[in-house]
C-alpha positions in Angstrom: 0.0 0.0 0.0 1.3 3.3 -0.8 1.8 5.9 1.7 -0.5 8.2 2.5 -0.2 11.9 0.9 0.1 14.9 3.6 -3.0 16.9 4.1 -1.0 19.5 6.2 2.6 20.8 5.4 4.5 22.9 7.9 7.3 25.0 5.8 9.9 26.9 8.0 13.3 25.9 9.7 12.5 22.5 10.6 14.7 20.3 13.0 13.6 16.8 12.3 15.7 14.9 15.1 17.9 16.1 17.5 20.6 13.5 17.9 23.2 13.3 20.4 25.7 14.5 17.6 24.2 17.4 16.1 20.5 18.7 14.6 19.0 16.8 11.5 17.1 19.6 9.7 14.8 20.3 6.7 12.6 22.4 5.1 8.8 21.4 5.7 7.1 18.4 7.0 4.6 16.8 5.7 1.6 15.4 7.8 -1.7 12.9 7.3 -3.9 11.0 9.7 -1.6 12.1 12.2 1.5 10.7 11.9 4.8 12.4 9.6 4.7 11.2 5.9 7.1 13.3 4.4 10.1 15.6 5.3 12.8 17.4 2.9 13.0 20.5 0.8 9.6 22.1 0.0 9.9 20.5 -3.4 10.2 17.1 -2.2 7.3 17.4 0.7 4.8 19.2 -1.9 4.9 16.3 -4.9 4.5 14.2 -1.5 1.2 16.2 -0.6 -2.2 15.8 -1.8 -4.0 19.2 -3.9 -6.0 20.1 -1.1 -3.3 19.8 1.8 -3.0 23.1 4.1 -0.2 24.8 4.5 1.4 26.4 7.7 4.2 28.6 6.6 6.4 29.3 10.0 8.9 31.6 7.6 12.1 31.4 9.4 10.9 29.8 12.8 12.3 27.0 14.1 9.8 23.9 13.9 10.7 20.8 16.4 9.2 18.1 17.8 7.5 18.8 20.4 9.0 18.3 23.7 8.4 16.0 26.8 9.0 16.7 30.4 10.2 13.7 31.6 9.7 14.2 35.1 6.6 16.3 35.8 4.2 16.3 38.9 1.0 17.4 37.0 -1.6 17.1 39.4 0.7 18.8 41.7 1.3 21.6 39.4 -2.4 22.2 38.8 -3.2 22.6 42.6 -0.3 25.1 43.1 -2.5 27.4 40.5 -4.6 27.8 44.1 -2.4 27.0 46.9 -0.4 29.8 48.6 2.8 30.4 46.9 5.8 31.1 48.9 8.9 30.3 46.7 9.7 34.0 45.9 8.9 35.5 49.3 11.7 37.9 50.2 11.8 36.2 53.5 10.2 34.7 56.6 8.6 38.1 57.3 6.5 38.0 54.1 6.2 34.1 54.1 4.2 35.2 57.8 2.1 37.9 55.8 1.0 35.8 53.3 0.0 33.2 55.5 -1.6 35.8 57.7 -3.8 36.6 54.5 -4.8 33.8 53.6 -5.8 32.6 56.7 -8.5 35.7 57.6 -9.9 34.9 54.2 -12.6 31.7 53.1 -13.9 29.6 55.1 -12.2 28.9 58.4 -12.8 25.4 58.2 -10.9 24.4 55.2 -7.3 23.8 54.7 -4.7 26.5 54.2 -2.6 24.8 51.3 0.7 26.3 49.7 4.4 25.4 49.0 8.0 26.8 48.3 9.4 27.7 51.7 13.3 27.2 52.4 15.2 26.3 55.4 16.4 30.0 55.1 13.1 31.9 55.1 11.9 29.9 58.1 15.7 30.1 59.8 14.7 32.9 61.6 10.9 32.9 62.8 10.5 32.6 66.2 9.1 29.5 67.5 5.2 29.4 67.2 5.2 31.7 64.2 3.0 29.6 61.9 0.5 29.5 65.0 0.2 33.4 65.1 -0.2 33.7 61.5 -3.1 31.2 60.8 -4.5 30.7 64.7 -6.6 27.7 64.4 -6.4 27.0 60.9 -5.9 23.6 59.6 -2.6 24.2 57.8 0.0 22.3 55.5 2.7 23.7 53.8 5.5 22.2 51.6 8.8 23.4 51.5 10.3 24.1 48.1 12.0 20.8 47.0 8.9 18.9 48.4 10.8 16.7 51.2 9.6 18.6 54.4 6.7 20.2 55.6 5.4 22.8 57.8 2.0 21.5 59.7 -0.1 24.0 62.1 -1.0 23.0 65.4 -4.2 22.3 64.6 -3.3 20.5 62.0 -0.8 18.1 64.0 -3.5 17.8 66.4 -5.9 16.7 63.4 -3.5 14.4 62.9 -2.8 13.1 66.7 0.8 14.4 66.6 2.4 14.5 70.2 5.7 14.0 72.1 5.5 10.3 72.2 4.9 10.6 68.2 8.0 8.1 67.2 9.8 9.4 64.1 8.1 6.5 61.1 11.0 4.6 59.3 12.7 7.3 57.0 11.7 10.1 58.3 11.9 12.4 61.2 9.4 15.1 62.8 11.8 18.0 64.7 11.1 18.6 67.9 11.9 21.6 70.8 13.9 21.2 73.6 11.0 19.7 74.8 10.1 16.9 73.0 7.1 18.7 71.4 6.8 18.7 67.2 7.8 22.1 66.3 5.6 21.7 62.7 8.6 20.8 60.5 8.0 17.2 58.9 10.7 15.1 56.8 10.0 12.8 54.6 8.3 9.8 55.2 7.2 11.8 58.2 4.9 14.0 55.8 2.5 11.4 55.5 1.4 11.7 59.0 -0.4 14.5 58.1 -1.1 14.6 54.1 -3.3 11.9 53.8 -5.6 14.4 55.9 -5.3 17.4 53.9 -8.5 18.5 51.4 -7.3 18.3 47.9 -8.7 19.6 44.5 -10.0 16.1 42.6 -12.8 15.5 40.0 -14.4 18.8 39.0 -12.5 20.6 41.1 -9.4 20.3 39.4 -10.6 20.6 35.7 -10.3 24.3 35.5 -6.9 24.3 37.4 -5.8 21.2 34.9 -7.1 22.9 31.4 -5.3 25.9 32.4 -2.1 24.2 33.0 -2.8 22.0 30.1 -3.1 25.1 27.6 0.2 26.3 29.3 2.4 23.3 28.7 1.3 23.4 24.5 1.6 27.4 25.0 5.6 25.9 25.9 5.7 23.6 22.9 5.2 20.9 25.0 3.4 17.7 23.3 4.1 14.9 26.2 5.2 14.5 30.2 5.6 11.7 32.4 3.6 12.2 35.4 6.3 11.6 38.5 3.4 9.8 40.9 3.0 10.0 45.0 4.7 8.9 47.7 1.6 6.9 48.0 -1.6 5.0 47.2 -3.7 6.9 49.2 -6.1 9.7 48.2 -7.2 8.4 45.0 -10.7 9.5 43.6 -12.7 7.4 41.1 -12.2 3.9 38.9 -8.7 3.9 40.0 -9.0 5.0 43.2 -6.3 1.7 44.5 -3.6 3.6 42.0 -3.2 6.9 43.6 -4.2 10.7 43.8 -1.9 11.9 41.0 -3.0 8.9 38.6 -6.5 8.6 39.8 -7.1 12.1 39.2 -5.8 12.2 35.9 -7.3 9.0 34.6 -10.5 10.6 36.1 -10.1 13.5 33.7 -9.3 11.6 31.0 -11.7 13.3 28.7 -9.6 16.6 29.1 -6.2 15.2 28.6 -6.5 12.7 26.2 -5.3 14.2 22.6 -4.0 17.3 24.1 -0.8 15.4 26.0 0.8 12.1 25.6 0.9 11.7 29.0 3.0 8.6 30.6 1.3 7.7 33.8 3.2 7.0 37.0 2.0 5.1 40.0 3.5 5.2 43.8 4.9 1.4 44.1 2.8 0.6 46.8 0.2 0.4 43.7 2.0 -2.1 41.9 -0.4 -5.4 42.9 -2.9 -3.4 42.2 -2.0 -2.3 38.7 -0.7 -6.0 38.1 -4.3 -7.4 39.1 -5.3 -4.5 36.4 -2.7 -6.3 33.4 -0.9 -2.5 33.3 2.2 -3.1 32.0 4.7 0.0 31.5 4.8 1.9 28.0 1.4 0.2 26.9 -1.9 2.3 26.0 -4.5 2.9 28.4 -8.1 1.5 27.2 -9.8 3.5 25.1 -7.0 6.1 25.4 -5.2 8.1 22.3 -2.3 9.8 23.9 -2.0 8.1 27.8 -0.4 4.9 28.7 1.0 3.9 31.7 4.5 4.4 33.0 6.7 3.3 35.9 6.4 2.6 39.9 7.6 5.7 41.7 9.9 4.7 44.9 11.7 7.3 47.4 15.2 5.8 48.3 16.2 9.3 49.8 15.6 13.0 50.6 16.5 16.3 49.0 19.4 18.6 49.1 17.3 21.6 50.4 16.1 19.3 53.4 19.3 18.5 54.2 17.8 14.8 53.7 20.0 13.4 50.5 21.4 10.2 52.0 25.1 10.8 51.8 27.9 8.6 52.1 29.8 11.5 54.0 28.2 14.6 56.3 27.2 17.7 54.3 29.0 20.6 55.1 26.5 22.5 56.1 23.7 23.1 58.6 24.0 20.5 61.6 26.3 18.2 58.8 24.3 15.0 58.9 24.0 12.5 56.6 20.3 12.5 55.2 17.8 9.8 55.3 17.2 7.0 53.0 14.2 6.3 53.2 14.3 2.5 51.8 16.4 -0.6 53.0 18.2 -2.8 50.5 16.0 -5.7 51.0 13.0 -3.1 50.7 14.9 -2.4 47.7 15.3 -6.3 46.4 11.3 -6.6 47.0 10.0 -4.3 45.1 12.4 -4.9 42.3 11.0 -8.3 42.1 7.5 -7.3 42.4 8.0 -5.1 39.4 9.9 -7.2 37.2 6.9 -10.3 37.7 4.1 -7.5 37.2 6.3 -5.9 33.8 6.1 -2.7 35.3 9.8 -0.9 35.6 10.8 1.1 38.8 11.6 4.9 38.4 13.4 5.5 42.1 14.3 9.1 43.3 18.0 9.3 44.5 19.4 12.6 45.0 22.4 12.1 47.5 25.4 9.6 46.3 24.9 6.7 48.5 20.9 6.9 47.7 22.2 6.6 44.1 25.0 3.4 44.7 22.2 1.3 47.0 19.5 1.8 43.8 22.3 0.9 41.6 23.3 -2.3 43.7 19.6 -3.0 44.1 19.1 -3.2 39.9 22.4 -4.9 39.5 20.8 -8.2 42.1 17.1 -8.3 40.2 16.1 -10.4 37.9 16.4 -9.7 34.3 14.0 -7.4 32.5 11.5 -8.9 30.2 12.6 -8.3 26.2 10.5 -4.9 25.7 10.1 -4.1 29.2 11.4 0.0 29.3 14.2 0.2 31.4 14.5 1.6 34.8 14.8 5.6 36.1 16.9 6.6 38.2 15.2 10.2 38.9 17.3 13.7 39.5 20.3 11.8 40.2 22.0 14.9 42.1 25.3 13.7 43.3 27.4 10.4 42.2 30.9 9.3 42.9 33.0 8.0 39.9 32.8 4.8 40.7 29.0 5.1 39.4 29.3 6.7 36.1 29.4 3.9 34.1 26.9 1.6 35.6 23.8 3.6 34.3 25.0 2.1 30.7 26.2 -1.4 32.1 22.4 -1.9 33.9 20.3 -0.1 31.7 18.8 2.3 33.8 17.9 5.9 32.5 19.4 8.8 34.5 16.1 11.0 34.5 17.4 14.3 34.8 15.9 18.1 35.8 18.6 20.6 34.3 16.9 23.6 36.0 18.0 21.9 39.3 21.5 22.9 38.8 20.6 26.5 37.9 18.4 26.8 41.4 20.6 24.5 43.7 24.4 25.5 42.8 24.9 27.5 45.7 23.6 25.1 48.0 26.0 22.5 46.3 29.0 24.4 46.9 27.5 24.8 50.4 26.7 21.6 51.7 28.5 18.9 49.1 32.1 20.6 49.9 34.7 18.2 48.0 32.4 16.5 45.6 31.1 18.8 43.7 32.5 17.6 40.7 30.1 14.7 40.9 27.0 16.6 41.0 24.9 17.6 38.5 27.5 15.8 36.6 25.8 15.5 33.1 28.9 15.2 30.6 30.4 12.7 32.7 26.9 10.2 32.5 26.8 11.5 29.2 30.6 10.4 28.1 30.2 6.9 30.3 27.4 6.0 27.8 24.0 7.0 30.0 20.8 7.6 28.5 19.6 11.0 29.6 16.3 12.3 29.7 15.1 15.7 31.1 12.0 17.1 32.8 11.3 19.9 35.0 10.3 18.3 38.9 7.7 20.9 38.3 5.8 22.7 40.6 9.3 22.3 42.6 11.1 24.3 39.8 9.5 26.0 36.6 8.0 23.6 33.8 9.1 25.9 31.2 11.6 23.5 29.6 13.4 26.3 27.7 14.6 27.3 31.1 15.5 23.6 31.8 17.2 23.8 27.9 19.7 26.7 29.3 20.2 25.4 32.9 21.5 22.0 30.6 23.9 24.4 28.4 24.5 27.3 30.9 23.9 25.5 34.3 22.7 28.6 35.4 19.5 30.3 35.0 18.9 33.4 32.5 18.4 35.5 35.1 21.9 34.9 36.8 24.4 37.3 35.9 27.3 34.9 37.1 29.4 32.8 34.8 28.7 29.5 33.8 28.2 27.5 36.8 31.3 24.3 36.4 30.6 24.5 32.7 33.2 20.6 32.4 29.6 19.3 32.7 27.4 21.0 30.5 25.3 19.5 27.6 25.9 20.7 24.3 22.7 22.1 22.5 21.9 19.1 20.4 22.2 16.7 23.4 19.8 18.8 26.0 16.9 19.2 22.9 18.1 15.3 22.9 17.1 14.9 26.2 13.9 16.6 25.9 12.8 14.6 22.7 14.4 11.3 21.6 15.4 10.8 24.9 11.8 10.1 26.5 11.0 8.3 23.6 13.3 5.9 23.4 13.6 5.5 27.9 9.6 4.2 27.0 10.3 2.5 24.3 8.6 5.1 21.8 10.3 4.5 18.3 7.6 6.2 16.2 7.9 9.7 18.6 10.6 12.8 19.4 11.4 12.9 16.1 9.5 14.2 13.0 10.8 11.3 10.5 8.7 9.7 8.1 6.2 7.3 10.6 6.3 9.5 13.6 4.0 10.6 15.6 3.3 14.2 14.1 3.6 16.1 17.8 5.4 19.1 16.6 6.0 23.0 18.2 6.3 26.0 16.0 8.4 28.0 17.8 8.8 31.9 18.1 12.1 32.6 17.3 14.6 31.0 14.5 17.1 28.4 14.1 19.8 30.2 14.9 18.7 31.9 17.8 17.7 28.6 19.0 21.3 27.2 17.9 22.7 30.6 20.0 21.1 29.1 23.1 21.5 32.6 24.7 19.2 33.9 26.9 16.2 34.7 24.6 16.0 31.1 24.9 13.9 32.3 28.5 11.1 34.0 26.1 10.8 30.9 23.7 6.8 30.0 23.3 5.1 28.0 20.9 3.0 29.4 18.3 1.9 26.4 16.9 1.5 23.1 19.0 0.2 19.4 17.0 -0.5 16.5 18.6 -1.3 13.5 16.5 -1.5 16.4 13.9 -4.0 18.2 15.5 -3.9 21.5 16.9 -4.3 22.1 20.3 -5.6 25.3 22.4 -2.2 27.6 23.8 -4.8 30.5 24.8 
């Protein structure tokens, strides 16, 4: 059978693949029933294209495939559109005010929600300053990197938080001279208290979740992998036993579906559950166009910012402790197993160096994947000796990276990881030792905008940040950070036919609004790059 003819050309600067060494490019792409047919010079793609086909002519804009945030938390970054937002508060003065406001305001019986408080903002608040901001509001607050919380009393008491509280296995609640909770909740230890906590689910989150939606495509954004929860609690509809974040978006299938290809994560205490289901990872959801589900989402450590990255020696800063990990080897061994029998690949979160050896030593003792079972994630993968470069590429396990990181965390590295910085953020080494990277954002931690993520990977710096090149030995060259943002999703799933715009592809493509060679600069107009155009499948989908 012959090919079908394109019904819709796109004519401009068009990159057809970024590959690791250098941009394929062409003149116009040709598209039909939603998939790419034809690329070359405008000659070629036009005897390639039916009489009636439509043409978009981008002039000299740059034309890509649309990009995918690898690690995204979507339902996360739909609530913060309501939650208080306390990231750029000058400091713990205004954090207070806000607070304050939003407590004498709604009703006084529902949750005050927010996020984006550091160690620094609250370093100097007296003690009870949460209390005399809110009084007796029910209030839960998480800090920027998402690893600790702040709870009101009220809230702790909601909870049954006391003295005699024992600190759950990887985690830790601080406490006064006294023994009493102060508030401040790590890890493991936030889920004493956010099971409780009202969220937006079902109709409630649609409006938040179109908006965000319209924002990502606005981005040139055609697909994300949604991280998952610490847990299988909180879920809301049919698939209630898989989790808030995947529950909630299954549940609003209708609005995602054809507008993202979404990849949807699970916690791993969902994996029986999704086994008894037949989910296997990188296959279509039922009845789906564009959602399938992903990987098992396990927490072997903390965060830099919380001071809870698991370490193999004392950060050099604050009271220079080790960090948690939150997950035993044998914990480790278990769950390994459990996904390799259900065919549904682990994605664990390992920020500190020894978090990252003990997942590495965990993959190394499991059984062997199944042929066409996706690899495993290692996610963020913040800080690594040498001795673990090369065993991303040995074990096939992706390094599922968040540039933007780097940009907002550099200080704190030089802070807290004195005498092995050279191993964090270390991107050119992975890259050199043969690692598959792919990029996302951590969003609503940092920015989703994944042209700020595409200079953080080139600059590791933000725009904004007057300062040289932060340890510039392990930058990514331009070609290999649009890599990471494109092929490399598609291929860690197993996705042959998508990040590319070759003949058989999926046709997800983003117009863009500047040129090839201001994208090829990779200066800082790269900050202002939006999409004028978005497809997915072909289709257009709304920006505004």
């Amino acid at each position: 059978m012959s090919p079908s003819r394109a019904d819709l050309v796109v004519r401009g600067q068009v990159v057809v693949a970024a590959e690791l060494d250098g941009l394929v490019t062409a003149e116009a792409v040709g598209i039909a029933d939603g998939r790419v047919v034809a690329v070359g010079s405008v000659s070629d793609v036009g005897d390639a294209s039916g009489p009636n086909a439509r043409l978009v002519d981008a002039g000299e804009a740059a034309v890509v495939p649309g990009l995918h945030d690898f690690h995204v938390h979507l339902v996360g970054l739909a609530r913060s559109r309501t939650a208080i937002g306390l990231d750029d508060a000058a400091g713990g003065r205004e954090v207070l005010d806000r607070l304050r406001a939003a407590a004498a305001s709604g009703d006084p019986a529902d949750w005050l929600t927010g996020r984006g408080w550091s160690e620094a903002q609250l370093a100097g608040l007296p003690p009870g300053a949460l209390d005399a901001a809110v009084g007796e509001r029910l209030a839960f607050l998480s800090s920027h990197d998402g690893h600790s919380a702040w709870a009101s009393s009220a809230a702790r008491t909601r909870a049954g938080l006391t003295a005699t509280t024992p600190d759950p296995p990887g985690g830790r609640l601080e406490r006064d001279a006294r023994g009493e909770p102060t508030g401040i909740l790590r890890e493991t230890a936030l889920d004493l208290v956010a099971p409780l906590v009202a969220r937006h689910q079902g109709d409630a989150l649609r409006a938040p979740l179109d908006a965000t939606l319209r924002q990502l495509a606005a981005l040139g954004m055609t697909g994300a992998s949604e991280a998952g929860d610490y847990t299988d609690a909180n879920g809301v509809g049919a698939d209630t036993a898989l989790g808030d974040s995947y529950s909630s978006l299954t549940d609003l299938g209708d609005l995602v579906d054809g507008r993202l290809r979404l990849t949807l994560g699970i916690p791993v205490d969902a994996i029986s559950a999704a086994a008894t289901r037949g989910l296997l990872t990188g296959v279509p959801l039922d009845g789906r166009r564009t959602m399938r589900f992903g990987w098992a989402k396990e927490y072997a450590d903390g965060a830099l910012g919380s001071g809870t990255a698991a370490l193999f020696e004392p950060r050099t800063c604050g009271d220079g402790d080790a960090g948690i990990l939150r997950v035993s080897p044998d914990e480790l061994d278990a769950l390994f197993a459990a996904g390799r029998a259900a065919g549904i690949g682990l994605a664990v979160h390992a920020i500190g160096d020894r978090a990252a050896a003990t997942v590495l030593d965990a993959v190394e003792r499991a059984p062997r994947r199944a042929a066409g079972q996706p690899r495993d994630r290692m996610e963020h993968v913040q800080l690594l000796r040498d001795a673990e470069m090369d065993r991303f590429a040995s074990l096939g396990v992706v390094a599922s990276i968040q540039p933007i990181h780097a940009a907002a965390d550099h200080d704190l590295v030089e802070s807290c990881w004195g005498g092995r910085q050279d191993g964090a953020y270390a991107w050119r080494a992975l890259r050199s030792a043969g690692a598959h990277l792919a990029a996302g954002s951590d969003a609503p931690v940092e920015s989703v905008n994944p042209w700020l993520g595409l200079f953080a990977a080139l600059h590791r710096r933000l725009p904004t940040d007057a300062r040289e090149d932060w340890r510039p030995s392990q930058a990514l060259t331009l070609a290999e950070a649009l890599n990471a943002y494109t092929l490399g999703p598609a291929r860690a799933i197993g996705a042959d036919d998508e990040g590319h715009l070759r003949p058989g592809a999926r046709a997800d493509v983003a117009v863009l609004s500047l040129d090839l060679g201001a994208l090829q600069a990779a200066d800082e107009r790269l900050a202002e790059v939006r999409s004028v155009l978005t497809l997915v499948d072909g289709r257009e989908v709304p920006i505004h």
